[in-house]
C-alpha positions in Angstrom: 22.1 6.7 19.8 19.4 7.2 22.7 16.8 5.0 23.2 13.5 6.1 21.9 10.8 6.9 25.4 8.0 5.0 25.4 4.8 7.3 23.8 2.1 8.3 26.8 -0.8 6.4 26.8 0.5 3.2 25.3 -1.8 0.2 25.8 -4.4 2.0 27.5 -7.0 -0.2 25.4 -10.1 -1.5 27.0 -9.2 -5.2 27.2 -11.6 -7.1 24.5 -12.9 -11.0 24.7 -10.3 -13.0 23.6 -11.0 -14.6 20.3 -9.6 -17.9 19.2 -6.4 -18.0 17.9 -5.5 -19.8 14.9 -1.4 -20.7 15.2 1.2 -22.8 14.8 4.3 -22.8 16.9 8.1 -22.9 16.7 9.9 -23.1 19.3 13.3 -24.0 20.2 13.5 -26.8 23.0 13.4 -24.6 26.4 15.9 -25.8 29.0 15.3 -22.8 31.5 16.4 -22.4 35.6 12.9 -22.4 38.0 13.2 -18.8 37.7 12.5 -18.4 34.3 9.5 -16.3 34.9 9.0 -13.2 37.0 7.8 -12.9 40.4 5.2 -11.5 41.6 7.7 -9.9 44.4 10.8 -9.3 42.8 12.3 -9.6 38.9 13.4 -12.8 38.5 16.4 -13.3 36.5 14.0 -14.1 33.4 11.7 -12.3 31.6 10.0 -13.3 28.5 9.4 -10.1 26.1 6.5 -10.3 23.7 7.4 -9.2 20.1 4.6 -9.0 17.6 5.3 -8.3 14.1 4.2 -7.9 10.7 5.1 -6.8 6.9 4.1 -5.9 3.6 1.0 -4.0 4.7 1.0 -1.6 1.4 -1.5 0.6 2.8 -4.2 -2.3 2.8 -6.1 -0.4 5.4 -9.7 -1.9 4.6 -10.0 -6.0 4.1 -8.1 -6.8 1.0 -10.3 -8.5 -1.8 -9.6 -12.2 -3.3 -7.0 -14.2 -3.0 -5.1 -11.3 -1.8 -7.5 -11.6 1.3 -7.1 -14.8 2.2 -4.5 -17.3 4.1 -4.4 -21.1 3.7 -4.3 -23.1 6.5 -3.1 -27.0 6.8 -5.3 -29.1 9.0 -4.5 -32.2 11.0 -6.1 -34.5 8.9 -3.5 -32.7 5.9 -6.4 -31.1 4.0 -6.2 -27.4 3.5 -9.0 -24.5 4.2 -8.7 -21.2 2.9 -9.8 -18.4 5.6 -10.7 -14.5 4.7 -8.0 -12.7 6.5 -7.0 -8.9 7.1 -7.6 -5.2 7.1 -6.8 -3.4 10.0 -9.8 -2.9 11.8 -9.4 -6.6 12.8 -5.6 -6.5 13.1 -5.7 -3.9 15.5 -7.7 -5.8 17.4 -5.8 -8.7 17.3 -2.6 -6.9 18.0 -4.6 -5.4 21.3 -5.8 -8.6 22.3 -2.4 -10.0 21.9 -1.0 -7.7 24.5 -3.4 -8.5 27.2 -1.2 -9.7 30.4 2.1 -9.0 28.4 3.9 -6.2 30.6 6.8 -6.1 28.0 5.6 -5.9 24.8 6.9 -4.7 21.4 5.3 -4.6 18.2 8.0 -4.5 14.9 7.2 -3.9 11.3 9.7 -5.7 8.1 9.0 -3.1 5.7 6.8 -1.9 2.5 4.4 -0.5 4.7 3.6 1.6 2.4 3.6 2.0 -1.8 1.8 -0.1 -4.0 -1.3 1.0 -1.9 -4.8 0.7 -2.8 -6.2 4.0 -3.2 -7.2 4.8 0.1 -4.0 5.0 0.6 -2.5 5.8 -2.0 -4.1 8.8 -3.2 -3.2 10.4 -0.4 0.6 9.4 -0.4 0.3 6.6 2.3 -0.3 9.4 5.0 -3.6 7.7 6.0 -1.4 4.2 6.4 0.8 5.8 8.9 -1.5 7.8 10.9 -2.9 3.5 11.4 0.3 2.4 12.2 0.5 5.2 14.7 -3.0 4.2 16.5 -1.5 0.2 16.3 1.7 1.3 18.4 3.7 0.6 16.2 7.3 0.3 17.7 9.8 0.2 14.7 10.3 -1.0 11.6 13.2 -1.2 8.5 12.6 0.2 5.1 11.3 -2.2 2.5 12.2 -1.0 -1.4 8.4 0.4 -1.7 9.4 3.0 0.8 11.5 4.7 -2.1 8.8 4.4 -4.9 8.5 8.3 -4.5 11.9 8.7 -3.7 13.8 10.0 -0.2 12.4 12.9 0.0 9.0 11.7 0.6 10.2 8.9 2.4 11.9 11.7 5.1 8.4 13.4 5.2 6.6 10.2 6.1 8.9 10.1 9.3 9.3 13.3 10.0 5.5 14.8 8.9 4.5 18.3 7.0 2.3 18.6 3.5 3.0 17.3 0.5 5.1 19.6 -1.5 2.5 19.5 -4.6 -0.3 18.0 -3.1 -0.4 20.4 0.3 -2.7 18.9 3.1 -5.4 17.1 2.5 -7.5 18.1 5.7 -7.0 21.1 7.8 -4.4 19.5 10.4 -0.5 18.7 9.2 0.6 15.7 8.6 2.0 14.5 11.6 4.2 11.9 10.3 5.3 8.7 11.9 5.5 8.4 15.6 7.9 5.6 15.4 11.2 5.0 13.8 12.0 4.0 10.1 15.5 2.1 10.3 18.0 2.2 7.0 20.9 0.9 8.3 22.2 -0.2 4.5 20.5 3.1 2.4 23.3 5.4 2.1 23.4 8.7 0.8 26.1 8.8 -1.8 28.2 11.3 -1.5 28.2 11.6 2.8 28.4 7.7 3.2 26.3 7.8 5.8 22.5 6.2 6.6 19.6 8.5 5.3 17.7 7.4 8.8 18.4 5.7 11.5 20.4 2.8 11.7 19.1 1.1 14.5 17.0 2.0 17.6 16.9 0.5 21.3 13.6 -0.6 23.2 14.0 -0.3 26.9 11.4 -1.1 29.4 12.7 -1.2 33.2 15.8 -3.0 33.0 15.4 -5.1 29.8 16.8 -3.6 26.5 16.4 -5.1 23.0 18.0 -3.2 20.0 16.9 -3.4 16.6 19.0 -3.1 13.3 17.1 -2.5 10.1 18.0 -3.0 6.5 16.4 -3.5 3.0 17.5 -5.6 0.0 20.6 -4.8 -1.4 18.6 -5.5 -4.8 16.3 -2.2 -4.1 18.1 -0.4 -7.0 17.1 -2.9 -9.8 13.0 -3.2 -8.4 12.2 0.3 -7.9 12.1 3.5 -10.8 15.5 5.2 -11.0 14.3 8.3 -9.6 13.6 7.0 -6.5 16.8 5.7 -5.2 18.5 8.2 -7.2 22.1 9.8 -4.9 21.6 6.2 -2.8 23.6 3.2 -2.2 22.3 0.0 -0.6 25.0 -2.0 0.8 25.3 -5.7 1.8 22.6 -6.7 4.2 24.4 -9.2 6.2 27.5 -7.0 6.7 25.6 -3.9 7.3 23.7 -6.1 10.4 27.4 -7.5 11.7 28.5 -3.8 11.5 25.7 -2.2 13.9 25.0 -5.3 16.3 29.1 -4.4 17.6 28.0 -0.9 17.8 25.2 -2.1 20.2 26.9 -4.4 22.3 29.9 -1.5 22.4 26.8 0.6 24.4 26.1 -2.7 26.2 23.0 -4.4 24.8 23.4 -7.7 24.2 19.7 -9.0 22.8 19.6 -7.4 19.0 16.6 -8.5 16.2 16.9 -7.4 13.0 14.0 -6.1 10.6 15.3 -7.7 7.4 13.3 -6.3 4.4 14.5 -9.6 2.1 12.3 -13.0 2.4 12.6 -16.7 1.4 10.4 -19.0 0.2 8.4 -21.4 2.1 8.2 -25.4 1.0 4.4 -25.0 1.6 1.7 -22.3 1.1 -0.2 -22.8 4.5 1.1 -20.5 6.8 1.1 -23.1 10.1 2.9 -25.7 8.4 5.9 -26.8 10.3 8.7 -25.4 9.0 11.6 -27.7 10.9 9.7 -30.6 10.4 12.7 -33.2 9.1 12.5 -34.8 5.7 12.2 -33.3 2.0 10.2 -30.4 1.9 10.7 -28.6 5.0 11.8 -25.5 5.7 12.7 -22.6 3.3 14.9 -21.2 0.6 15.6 -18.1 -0.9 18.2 -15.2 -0.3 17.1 -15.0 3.3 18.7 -18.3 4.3 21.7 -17.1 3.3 21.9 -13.8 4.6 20.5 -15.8 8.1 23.5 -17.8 7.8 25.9 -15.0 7.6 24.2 -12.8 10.2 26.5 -12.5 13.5 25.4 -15.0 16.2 24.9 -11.7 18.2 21.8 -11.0 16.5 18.8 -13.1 18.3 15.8 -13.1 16.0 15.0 -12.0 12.1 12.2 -10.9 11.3 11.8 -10.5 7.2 9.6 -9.7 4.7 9.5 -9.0 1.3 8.6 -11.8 -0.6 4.7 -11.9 1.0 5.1 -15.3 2.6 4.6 -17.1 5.5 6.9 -18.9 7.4 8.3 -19.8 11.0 11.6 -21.7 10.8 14.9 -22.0 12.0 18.2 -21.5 10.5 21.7 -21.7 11.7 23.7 -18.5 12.9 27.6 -18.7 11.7 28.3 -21.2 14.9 26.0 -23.3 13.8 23.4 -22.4 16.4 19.4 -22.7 15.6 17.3 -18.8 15.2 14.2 -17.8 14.8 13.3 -16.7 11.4 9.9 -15.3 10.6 7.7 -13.6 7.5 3.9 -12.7 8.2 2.7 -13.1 4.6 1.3 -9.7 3.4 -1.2 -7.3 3.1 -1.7 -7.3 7.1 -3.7 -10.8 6.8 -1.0 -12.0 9.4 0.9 -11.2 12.9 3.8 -13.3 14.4 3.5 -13.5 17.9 7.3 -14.3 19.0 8.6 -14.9 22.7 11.8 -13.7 23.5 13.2 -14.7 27.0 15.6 -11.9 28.4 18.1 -13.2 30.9 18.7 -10.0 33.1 21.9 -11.5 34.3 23.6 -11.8 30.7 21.6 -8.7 29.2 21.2 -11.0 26.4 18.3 -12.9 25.0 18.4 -17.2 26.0 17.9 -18.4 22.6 17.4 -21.8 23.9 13.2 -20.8 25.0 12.7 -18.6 21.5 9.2 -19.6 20.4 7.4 -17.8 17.8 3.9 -18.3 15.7 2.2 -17.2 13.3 -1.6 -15.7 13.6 -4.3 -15.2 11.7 -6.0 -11.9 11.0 -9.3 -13.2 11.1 -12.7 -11.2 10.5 -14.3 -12.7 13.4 -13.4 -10.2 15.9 -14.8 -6.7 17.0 -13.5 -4.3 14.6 -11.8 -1.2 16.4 -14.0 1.5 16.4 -10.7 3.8 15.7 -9.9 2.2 12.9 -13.4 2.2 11.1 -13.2 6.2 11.8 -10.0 6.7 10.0 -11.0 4.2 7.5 -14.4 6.3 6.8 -12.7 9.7 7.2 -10.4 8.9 4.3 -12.6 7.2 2.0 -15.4 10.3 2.2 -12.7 12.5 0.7 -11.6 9.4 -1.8 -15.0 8.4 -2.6 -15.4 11.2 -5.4 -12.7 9.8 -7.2 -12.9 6.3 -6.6 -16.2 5.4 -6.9 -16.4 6.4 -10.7 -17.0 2.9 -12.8 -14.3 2.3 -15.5 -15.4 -0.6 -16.6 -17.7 -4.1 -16.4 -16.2 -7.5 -16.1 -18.1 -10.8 -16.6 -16.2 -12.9 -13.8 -13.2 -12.4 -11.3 -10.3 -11.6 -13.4 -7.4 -13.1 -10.9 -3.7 -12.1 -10.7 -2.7 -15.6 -9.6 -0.6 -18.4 -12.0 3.0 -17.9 -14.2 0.7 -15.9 -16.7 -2.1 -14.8 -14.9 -5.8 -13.3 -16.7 -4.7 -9.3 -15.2 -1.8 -9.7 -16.4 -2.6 -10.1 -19.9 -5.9 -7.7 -19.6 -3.5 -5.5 -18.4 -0.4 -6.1 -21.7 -3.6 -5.9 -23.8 -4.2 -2.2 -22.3 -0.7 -1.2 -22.6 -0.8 -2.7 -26.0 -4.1 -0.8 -27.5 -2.7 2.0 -25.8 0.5 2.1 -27.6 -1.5 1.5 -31.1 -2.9 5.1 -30.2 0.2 6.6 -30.1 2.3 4.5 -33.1 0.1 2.2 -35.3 3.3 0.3 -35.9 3.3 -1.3 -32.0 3.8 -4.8 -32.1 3.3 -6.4 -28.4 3.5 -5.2 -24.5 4.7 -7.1 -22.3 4.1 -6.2 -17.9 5.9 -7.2 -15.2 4.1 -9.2 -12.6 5.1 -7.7 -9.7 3.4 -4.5 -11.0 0.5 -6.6 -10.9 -0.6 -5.5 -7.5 -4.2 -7.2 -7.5 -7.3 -9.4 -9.0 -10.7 -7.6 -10.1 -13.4 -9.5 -8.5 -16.7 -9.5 -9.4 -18.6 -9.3 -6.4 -19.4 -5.8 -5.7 -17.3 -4.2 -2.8 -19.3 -1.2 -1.8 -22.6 0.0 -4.0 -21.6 0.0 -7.6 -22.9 -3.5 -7.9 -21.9 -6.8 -9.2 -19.1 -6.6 -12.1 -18.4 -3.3 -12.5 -14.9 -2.2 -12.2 -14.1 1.1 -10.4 -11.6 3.7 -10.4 -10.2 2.6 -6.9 -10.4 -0.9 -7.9 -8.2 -0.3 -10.7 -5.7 1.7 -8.9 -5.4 -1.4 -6.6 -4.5 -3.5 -9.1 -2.5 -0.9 -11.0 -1.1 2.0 -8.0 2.8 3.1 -9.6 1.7 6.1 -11.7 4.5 4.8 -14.6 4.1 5.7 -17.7 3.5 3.5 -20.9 6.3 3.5 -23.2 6.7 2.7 -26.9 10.8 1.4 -27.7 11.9 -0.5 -31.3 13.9 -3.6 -31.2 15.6 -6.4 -32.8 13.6 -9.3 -33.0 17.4 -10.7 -31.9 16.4 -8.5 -29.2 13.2 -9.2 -28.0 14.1 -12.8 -27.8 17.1 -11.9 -25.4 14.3 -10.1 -23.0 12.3 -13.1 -22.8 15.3 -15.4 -22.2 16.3 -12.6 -19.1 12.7 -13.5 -17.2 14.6 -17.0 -16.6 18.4 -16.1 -16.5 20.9 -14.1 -15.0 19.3 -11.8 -12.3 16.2 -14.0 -12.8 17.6 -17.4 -12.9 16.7 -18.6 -9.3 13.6 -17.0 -9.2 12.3 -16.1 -12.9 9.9 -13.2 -13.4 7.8 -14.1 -16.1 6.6 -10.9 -18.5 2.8 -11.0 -18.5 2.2 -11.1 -22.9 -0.6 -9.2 -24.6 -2.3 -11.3 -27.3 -0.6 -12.4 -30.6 2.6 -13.3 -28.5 3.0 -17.0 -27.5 5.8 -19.6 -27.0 6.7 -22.5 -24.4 8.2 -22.2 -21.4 9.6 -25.4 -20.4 10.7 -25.7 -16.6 12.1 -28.9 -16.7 15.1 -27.2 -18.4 17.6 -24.3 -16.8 18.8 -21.0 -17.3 18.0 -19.5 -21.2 17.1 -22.3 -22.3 13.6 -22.6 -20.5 12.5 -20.3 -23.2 12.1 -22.4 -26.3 13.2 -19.7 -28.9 11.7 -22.1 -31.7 7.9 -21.5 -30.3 8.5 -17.8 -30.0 5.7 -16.8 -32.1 3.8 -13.1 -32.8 0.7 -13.7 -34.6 1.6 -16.9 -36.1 5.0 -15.9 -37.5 8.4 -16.8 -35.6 10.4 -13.6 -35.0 12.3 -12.8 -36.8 15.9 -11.5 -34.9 16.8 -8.8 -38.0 13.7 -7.0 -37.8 12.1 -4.1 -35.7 9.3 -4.6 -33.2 7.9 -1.5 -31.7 7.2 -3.0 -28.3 4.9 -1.1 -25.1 6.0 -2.0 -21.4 5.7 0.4 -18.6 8.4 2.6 -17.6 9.6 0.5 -15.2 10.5 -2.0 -17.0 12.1 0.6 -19.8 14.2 1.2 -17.7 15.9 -2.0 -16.9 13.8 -2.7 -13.8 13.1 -6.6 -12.6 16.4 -7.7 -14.1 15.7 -7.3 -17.7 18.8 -5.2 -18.8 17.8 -5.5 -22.4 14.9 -3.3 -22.1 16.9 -0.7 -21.1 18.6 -0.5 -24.7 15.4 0.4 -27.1 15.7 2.6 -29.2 13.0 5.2 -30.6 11.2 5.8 -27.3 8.0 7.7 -27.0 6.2 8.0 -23.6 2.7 8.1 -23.1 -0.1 8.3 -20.6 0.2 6.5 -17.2 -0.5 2.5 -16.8 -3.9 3.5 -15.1 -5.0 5.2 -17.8 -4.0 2.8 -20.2 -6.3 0.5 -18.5 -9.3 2.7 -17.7 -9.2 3.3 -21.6 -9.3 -0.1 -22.5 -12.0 -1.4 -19.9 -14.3 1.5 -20.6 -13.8 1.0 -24.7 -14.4 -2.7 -24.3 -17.2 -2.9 -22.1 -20.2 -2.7 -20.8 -22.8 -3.1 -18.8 -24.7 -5.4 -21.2 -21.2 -6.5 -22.3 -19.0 -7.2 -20.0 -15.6 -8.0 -20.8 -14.3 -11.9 -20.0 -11.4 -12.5 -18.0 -8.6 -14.0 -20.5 -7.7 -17.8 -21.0 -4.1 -17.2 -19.2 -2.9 -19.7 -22.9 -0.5 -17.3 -24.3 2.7 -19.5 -22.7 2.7 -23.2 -22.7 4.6 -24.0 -19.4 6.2 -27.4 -19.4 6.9 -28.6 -16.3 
């Protein structure tokens, strides 16, 4: 496949002050000839090649709100501080700034770029987010599983540009679509076998070449609706790397990184602790270690994503070699800034001087004028629709904890919602990764303090699925809440977010099942009982089976409703006020154990 040209006009950016740079380091021990770096005169045999990357942006073009806009960072003394971080006026600054005096430079994405967007994005079916990523050169990035929320279709058109096939343009110039690559290495179409984009794609700058193999999770199936993944198969993630890294070095490049859209979990929330620090504690866990460890040793770097955190460690390749492994959180409030030292001789990349860190996008920089324009030129043809208040809270309703305030605000919804439709409704019950945000109670623009708006809503709330009544056994509905803990979920449980009346313990000093303690499952006082028939709301989603929770899948009696939005517009706007605004919930429903 032909490397892609470099775009006219790249890095043509006035050079801004350099702001201080909040990092922390990895690096593996260097051990380099004198000619590591290049002469003035003449290449040397060494040249280090800058590689900035990021992930889960979902379309959080302006500064993300709450704790979804903030990083924690671990001070010498071992304290923590929280810092207000993101939104892309500052990260394209950042990422320009990073640049400065680096020749060869490449900026990478790990996927979900897009979905799950905040309005001003997602209104607009993420076009606004990629015209950003554009103006941030962009170089390449893998699919994440938000890329098929609106199936392949629409992903092909965010690469490849035109209208929206219901929703036409939205000004009076065409989509252009993405100027740079979307790799799917792994996404196969069904019945042709092959990749539904590119594979991989080459970076080539003089004489240096670096290829880049990108992949999803192999798990995309069981977190996204049906319909989007529908006629695709995603294949193994480590096998699908091995496969393409000996395609590239068959066309002679030798220095591969692969966009991994699958994530681990850090031993600390700050994003500069030291992740190879020795002792319990350090480094990270999660699928990503062992796809890491079953990645060819031909592959030089992996950068990941999916699971929004922060990390910069080191695993072992197959021969037992140390590489660079790296997340940048989410939501854009972090870059990894990663040093890759190409040895012109081998073609290949001397993993031996890999360093990489992780930045902070801080809010203390020059915003980029470009930026604020598409930012403002968006939200004037959102602002109609946004702006509209749904609702009045009394405090910040967070998204944070095992059961977390929006969550239940938002299983209350569903649940009033699906009293509308059938009297007989029991319960809801709402996954938390559909939980996409807080409410906070400071005013973002000019509605004023506490009151809820439309866009604010569809940040918290951006899938368009549908609320959806289903009977089952009380047998049943105990299975479902077993599932958050067990099979799919059993290493990392997904608890169901409860509307009010449903409580029982969930006690994590036990495994599998039996974390659920089926004695305290209680509706209303009364234990369930497993012989009779509970009309239960969820989202449709989760009626389908999605997050792992098979059982779902087998209600009976279904009845579909409005979309989750709607659901919770209707229940804000029926339950509050401005003299009576609504409080955030306790969060008491489970009892955790732990």
């Amino acid at each position: 496949m032909p490397a892609a040209p470099r775009r006219t006009g790249r890095r043509t950016y006035a050079l801004l002050a350099s702001a201080a740079s909040l990092a922390t380091a990895a690096a593996l021990t260097a051990a380099l000839p004198a000619d590591a770096h290049e002469s003035h005169h003449r290449p040397g045999r060494y040249q280090d090649v800058q590689l900035l990357s990021f992930n889960d942006l979902h379309g959080n073009l302006e500064p993300p709100s709450g704790s979804s806009g903030r990083v924690t960072e671990l001070q010498p003394d071992g304290t923590t501080k929280t810092i207000d971080a993101g939104g892309v006026e500052y990260l394209a600054t950042h990422l320009r700034q990073a640049r400065t005096g680096h020749p060869y430079s490449i900026t990478a994405a790990g996927g979900d770029l897009v979905g799950a967007s905040p309005l001003l994005s997602g209104l607009f079916h993420d076009e606004p987010t990629v015209e950003a990523l554009n103006k941030l050169d962009l170089d390449v990035t893998s699919v994440g599983n938000h890329e098929f929320d609106e199936g392949a279709r629409e992903l092909a058109r965010l690469q490849n540009g035109g209208c929206h096939p219901t929703d036409g343009c939205y000004t009076d110039q065409e989509f252009q679509g993405a100027d740079f690559p979307y790799l799917a290495a792994n996404v196969q179409d069904e019945k042709t076998g092959k990749p539904i984009l590119k594979p991989y794609w080459v970076w080539k700058k003089d004489d240096v070449r670096i290829g880049f193999i990108g992949v999803t999770l192999e798990g995309t199936p069981g977190i996204v609706s049906a319909d989007g993944v529908k006629g695709l198969t995603f294949k193994d993630e480590a096998e699908t790397i091995n496969k393409y890294a000996k395609v590239l070095q068959r066309q002679g490049v030798q220095s591969i990184v692969a966009l991994i859209h699958e994530g681990g979990y850090p031993a600390s929330g700050s994003y500069n602790y030291d992740c190879d620090s020795p002792g319990a504690g350090s480094g990270i866990s999660g699928p990503i270690v062992d796809i890491a460890k079953n990645v060819t040793p031909a592959v030089d770097a992996l950068v990941t994503g999916h699971t929004h955190q922060a990390y910069v460690c080191t695993v072992p390749d197959p021969s037992g070699r140390p590489r660079m492994v790296t997340s940048a959180s989410s939501f854009g409030r972090l870059y990894t800034d990663t040093t890759l030292t190409y040895d012109r001789r081998t073609g290949d990349i001397a993993r031996t001087a890999v360093k990489s860190a992780n930045h902070v996008v801080t809010r203390d920089v020059p915003k980029a004028p470009d930026m604020t324009d598409l930012i403002s030129r968006w939200n004037t043809l959102a602002a109609p629709i946004g702006n509209r208040p749904i609702g009045w809270i009394s405090a910040d309703i967070n998204n944070t904890g095992t059961e977390s305030p929006m969550g239940d605000l938002i299983a209350d919804a569903q649940l009033a919602h699906g009293r509308e439709l059938d009297p007989r409704t029991s319960l809801a019950l709402m996954n938390p990764g559909g939980v996409r945000a807080g409410l906070t109670y400071a005013a973002k623009g000019a509605e004023g303090d506490g009151v809820v708006t439309y866009a604010e809503g569809f940040t918290v709330q951006p899938f368009a699925n549908t609320v959806n009544l289903q009977d089952f056994t009380g047998a049943q509905l105990i299975q479902v809440l077993k599932e958050q803990v067990s099979g799919a979920n059993a290493a990392a449980p997904k608890i169901l977010q409860p509307s009010a009346g449903l409580t029982y313990t969930l006690d994590l000093t036990k495994s599998g099942a039996d974390r659920v303690v089926t004695d305290s499952i209680r509706l209303n006082g009364a234990p369930i009982d497993p012989s009779a028939t509970y009309r239960v709301a969820t989202n449709s989603f989760l009626a389908g089976g999605g997050d792992g929770f098979p059982t779902l899948a087998q209600g009976t009696g279904d009845l579909v409703g409005a979309d989750d939005l709607t659901a919770l517009e209707k229940y804000l706007t029926a339950n509050s006020s401005a003299t009576s605004p609504i409080a955030p919930p306790k969060a008491d429903r489970i009892t955790v154990v732990r």
